[in-house]
C-alpha positions in Angstrom: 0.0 0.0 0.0 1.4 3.4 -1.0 1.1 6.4 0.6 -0.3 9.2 -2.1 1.7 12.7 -1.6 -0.5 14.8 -4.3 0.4 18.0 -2.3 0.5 20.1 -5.2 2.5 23.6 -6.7 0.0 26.1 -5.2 0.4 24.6 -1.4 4.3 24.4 -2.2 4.6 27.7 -2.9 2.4 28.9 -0.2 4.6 26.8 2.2 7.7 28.4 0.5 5.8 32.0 1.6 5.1 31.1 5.1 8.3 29.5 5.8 10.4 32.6 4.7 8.1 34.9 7.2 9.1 32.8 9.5 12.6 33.1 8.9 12.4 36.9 8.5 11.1 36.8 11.8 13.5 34.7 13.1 16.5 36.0 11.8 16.8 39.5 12.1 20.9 40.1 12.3 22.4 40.4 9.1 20.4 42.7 6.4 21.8 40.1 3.5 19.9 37.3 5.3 17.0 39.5 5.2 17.2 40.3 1.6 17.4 36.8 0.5 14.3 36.0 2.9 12.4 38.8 1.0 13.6 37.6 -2.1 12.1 34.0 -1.2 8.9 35.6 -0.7 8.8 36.8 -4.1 9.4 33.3 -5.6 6.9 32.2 -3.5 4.2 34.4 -4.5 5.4 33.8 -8.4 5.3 30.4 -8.1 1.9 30.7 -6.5 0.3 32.8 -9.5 1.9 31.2 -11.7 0.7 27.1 -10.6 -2.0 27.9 -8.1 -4.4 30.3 -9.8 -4.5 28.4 -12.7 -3.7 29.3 -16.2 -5.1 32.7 -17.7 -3.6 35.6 -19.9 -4.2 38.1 -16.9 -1.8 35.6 -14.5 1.1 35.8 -17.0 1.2 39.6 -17.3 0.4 39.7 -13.4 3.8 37.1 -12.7 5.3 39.8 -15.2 5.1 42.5 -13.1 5.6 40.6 -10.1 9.0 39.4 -11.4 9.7 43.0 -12.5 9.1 44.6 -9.0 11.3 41.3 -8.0 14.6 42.9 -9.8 14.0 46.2 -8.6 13.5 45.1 -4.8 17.1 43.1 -5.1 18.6 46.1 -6.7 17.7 48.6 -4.4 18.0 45.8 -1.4 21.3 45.5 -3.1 22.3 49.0 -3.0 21.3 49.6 0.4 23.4 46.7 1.6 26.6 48.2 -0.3 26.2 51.4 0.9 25.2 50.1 4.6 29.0 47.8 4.4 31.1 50.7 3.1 29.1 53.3 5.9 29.6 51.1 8.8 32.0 48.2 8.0 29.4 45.3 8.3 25.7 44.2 7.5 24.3 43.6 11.1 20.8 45.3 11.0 21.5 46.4 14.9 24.3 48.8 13.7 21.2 50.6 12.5 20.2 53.3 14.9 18.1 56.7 14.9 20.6 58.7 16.6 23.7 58.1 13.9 23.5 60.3 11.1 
C-alpha cells in the first residue's frame, strides 16, 4: 500500500511563503539574510500565481510585473546593503540606529 503525496505547486509555494516569514522573523541580524528572505517571498508568490491560480492571460502579465518589482527590490535591497557595508564596516541590522546620522 502506498502512501499518495499529491500536495501540489499552489500549497508548495504557499509553504515556501510562510516559511520565509518565519525566517524573516526569526532572523533579524544580518540585512543580507534578510534580503534573501524577502527575495524567497517573491518566488513564493510567483510560483503561487503562476501554478496555483490556474492558467489565464491576466496571470502571465500579473507574474510579469511581479517578477519585474522582484529585480527592482534586489537592486535597491542591493544597493542599500553596499552602501550600509562601506558606511559602517558590516551588515548587522542592529548597527542601524536613529541617533547616527
Amino acid at each position: 500500500m502506498f502512501v499518495s503525496m499529491d500536495l501540489g505547486l499552489g500549497f508548495v509555494s504557499i509553504m515556501l511563503i510562510l516559511s520565509a516569514f518565519v525566517g524573516l522573523f526569526v532572523e533579524r541580524g544580518h540585512l543580507l539574510m534578510v534580503l534573501l528572505l524577502f527575495e524567497a517571498v517573491v518566488l513564493g508568490l510567483f510560483s503561487m500565481l503562476l501554478f496555483g491560480l490556474g492558467g489565464g492571460l491576466s496571470g502571465f502579465y500579473l507574474c510579469l510585473v511581479l517578477v519585474s518589482f522582484g529585480a527592482c527590490e534586489a537592486a535597491v535591497g542591493l544597493s542599500l546593503l553596499v552602501s550600509l557595508i562601506r558606511t559602517h564596516g558590516n551588515d548587522f541590522v542592529s548597527a542601524l540606529t536613529v541617533y547616527e546620522c
